[in-house]
VOPALUM-197392 format. One record per residue (C-alpha): residue number from 1; residue in one letter; y, z, x. Coordinates in steps of 0.02 Angstrom, whole numbers, plus 50000, padded with zeros to 5 digits. Each point is the difference from the previous one (the first is absolute). Example, Ala and Ser with C-alpha at 12.3 -4.5 7.8 and 13.67 -1.06 7.14 Angstrom:
% VOPALUM-197392
1  A  49775  50390  50615
2  S  50172  49967  50069
END
This chain:
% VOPALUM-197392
1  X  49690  49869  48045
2  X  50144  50076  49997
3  X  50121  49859  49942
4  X  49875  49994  49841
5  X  50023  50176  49932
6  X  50177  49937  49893
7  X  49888  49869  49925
8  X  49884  49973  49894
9  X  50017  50144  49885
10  X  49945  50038  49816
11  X  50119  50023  49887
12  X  49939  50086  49860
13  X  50049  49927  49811
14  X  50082  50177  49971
15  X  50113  49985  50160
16  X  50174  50022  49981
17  X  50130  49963  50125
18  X  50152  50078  49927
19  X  49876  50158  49968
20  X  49897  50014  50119
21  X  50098  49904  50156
22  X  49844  49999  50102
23  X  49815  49983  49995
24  X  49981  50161  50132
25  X  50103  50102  49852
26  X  49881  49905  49860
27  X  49840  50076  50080
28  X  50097  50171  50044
29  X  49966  49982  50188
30  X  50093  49978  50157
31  X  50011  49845  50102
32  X  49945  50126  50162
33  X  49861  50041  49896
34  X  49896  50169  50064
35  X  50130  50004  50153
36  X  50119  50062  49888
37  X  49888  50136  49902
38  X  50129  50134  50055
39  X  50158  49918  50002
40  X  50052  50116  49870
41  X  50008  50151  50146
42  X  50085  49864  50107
43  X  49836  49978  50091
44  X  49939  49813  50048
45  X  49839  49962  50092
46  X  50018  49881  50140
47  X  49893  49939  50132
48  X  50028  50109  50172
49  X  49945  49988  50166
50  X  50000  50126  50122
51  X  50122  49978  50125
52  X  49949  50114  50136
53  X  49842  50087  50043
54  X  49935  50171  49913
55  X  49892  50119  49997
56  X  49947  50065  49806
57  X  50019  50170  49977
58  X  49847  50008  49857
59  X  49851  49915  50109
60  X  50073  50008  50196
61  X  49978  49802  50005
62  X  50116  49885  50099
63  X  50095  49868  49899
64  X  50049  49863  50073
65  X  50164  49896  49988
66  X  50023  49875  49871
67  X  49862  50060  49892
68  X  50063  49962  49820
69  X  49989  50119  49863
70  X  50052  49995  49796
71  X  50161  50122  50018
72  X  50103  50082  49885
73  X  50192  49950  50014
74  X  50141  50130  49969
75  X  50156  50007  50035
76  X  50066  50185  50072
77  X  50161  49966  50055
78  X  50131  49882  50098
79  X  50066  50020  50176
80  X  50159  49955  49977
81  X  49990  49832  49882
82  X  49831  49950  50053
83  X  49841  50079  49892
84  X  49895  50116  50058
85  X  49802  49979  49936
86  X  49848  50086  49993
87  X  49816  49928  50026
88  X  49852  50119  49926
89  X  49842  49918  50013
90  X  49816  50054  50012
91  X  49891  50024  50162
92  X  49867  49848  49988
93  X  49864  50135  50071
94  X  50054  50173  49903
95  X  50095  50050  49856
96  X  50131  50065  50117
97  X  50183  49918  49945
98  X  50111  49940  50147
99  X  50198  49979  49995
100  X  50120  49905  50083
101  X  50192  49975  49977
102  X  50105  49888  50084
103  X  50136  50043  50115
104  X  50157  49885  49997
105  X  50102  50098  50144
106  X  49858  49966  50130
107  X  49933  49862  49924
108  X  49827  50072  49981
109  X  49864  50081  49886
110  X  49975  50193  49995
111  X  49851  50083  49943
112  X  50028  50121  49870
113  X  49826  50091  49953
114  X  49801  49937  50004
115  X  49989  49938  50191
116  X  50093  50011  50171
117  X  50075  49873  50132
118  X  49912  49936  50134
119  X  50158  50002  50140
120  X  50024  49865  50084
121  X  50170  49989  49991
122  X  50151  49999  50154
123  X  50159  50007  50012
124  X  50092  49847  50009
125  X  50116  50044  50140
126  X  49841  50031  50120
127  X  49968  49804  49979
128  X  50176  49956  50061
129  X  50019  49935  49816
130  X  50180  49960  49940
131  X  50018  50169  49876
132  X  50118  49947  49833
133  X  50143  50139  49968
134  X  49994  50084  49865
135  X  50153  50038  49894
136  X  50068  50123  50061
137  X  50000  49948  50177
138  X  50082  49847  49926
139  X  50150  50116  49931
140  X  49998  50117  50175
141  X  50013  49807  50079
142  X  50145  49968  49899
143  X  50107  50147  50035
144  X  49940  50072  50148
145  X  50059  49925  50145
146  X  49917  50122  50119
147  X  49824  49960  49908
148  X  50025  49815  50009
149  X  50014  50018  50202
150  X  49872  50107  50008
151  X  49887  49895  49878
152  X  50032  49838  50122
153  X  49972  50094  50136
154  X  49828  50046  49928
155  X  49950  49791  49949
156  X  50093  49944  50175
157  X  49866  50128  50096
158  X  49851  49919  49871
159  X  50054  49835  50034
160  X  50004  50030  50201
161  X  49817  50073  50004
162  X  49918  49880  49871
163  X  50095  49846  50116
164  X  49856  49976  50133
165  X  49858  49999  49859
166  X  50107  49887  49903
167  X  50040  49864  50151
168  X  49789  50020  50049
169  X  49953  49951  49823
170  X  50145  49852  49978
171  X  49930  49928  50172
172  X  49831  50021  49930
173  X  50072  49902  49846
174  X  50060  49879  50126
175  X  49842  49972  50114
176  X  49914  49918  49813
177  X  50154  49924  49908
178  X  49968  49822  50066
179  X  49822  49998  49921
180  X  49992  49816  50007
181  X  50039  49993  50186
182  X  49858  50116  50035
183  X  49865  49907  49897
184  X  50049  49876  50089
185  X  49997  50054  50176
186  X  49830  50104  49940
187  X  49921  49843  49951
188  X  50052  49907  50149
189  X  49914  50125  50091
190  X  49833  50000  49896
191  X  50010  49824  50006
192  X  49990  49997  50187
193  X  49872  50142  50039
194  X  49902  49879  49879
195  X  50016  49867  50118
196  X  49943  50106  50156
197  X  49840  50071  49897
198  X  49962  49816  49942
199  X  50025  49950  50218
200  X  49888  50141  50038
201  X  49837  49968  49883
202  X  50015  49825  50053
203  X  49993  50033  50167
204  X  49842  50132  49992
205  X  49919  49884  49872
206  X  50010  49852  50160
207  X  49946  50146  50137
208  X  49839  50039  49866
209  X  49974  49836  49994
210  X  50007  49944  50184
211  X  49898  50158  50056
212  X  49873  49988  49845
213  X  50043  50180  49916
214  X  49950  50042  49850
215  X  50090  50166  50006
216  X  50194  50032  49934
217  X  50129  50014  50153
218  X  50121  50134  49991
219  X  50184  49984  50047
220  X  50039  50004  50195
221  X  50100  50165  50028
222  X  50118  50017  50146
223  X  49871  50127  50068
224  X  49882  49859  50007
225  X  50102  49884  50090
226  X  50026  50162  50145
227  X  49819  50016  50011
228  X  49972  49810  50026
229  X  50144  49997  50142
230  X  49902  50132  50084
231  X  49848  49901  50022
232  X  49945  49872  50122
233  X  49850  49848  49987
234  X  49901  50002  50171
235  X  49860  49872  50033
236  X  49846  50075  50052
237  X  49954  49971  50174
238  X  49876  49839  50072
239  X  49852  50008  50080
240  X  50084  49958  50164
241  X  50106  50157  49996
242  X  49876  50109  49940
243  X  49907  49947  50160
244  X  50136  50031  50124
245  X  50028  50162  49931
246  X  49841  50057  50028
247  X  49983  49936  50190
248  X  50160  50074  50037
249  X  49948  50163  49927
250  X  49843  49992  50110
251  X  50096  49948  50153
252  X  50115  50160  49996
253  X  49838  50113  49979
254  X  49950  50111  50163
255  X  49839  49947  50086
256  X  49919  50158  50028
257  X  49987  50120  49854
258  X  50092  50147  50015
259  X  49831  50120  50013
260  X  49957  49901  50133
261  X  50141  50011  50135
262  X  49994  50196  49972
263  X  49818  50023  50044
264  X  50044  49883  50165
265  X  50132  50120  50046
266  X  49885  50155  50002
267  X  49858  49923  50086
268  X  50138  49954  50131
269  X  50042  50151  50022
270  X  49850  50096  50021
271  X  49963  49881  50139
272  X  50164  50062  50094
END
């Protein structure tokens, strides 16, 4: 709707161009409308979000990044050519008032009164991260011949330590950068263990059928195929054998029972 709000107006009968110039100066008000109650104290209300997480001062409650608050705008100052502002706005569960302000040299927000920081910031050199000079390393760079050794030495003994993590994650980088030759080969390769799982119900579907199961087969392991190798089919034995078995068993036995001969050996030999 906002392509509609320079249309359709009323103009009044009593509505002047030349005196009044606009219809926001006709009805007294400002086009910002209560945003810009105290633009008079150089105050404009704006729509703010958090942009780190707090702790309120008033109640003790955590709050939460990007929560979004109706702030006071101010300006307070300018670090060098860039503006300096304020945000004042209220806590949404006390009537305690937090500030922020912006910080242009570190590129950050700094709380000024009505909650504290929850840290979690680091220092960029700990992350191996490229650090920007400031200007007056720029000017030392410029004159100092001594500094500008001693400042390559410095990025020469970064660049040396950070080259092993670099060359792991550009052959990591390398290992997917033909994507389409790996869908490829990954598809070939779904497309043939398809095939082999297709082979393999057929062939226990035909073994059900053949043996009359009504039971699912699971898939032969190479611990089942040992186990099979190990084993050997014997036919049981005829009648015939069975027989000659036994008569040969009976023909090996002794014909006196061994109580027998030892009572015959003491009779003989109380007789002597």
């Amino acid at each position: 709707q906002g392509e509609r709000k320079g249309t359709n107006k009323y103009y009044p009968p009593d509505f002047d161009p030349a005196k009044h110039g606009s219809l926001n100066k006709y009805h007294h008000s400002h086009p910002l409308r209560e945003r810009a109650r105290k633009l008079s104290q150089g105050i404009l209300v704006i729509r703010f979000e958090m942009p780190f997480n707090i702790w309120c001062d008033g109640c003790q409650n955590h709050i939460g990044m990007g929560v979004r608050y109706n702030a006071e705008k101010k300006k307070v100052g300018t670090y060098y050519t860039t503006p300096v502002y304020r945000f004042r706005m209220k806590c949404h569960l006390c009537v305690n008032y937090i500030e922020l302000q912006t910080d242009p040299g570190n590129c950050d927000y700094v709380i000024v009164s009505g909650a504290r920081r929850k840290e979690e910031r680091w220092d960029p050199g700990d992350s191996a991260q490229v650090l920007p000079t400031t200007p007056e390393q720029r000017e030392r760079l410029a004159v100092d011949p001594m500094f500008r050794l001693e400042h390559g030495v410095t990025d020469r003994g970064v660049l040396e330590r950070a080259t092993p993590t670099l060359t792991r994650l550009q052959e990591a980088q390398d290992a997917w950068k033909d994507d389409f030759g790996l869908n490829s080969r990954l598809r070939r390769r779904f497309r043939e263990e398809k095939k082999t799982l297709r082979e393999e119900e057929e062939e226990a579907a035909a073994l059900r059928a053949r043996a009359g199961l009504s039971i699912p087969l699971l898939r032969e392991e190479e611990e089942d195929r040992r186990l099979a190798a190990l084993l050997t089919l014997r036919a049981p034995d005829s009648y015939e054998e069975k027989q000659r078995l036994k008569r040969s068993e009976i023909s090996q036995r002794s014909w006196f029972a061994p109580g027998t001969a030892r009572a015959g050996g003491g009779a003989l030999q109380k007789l002597a």
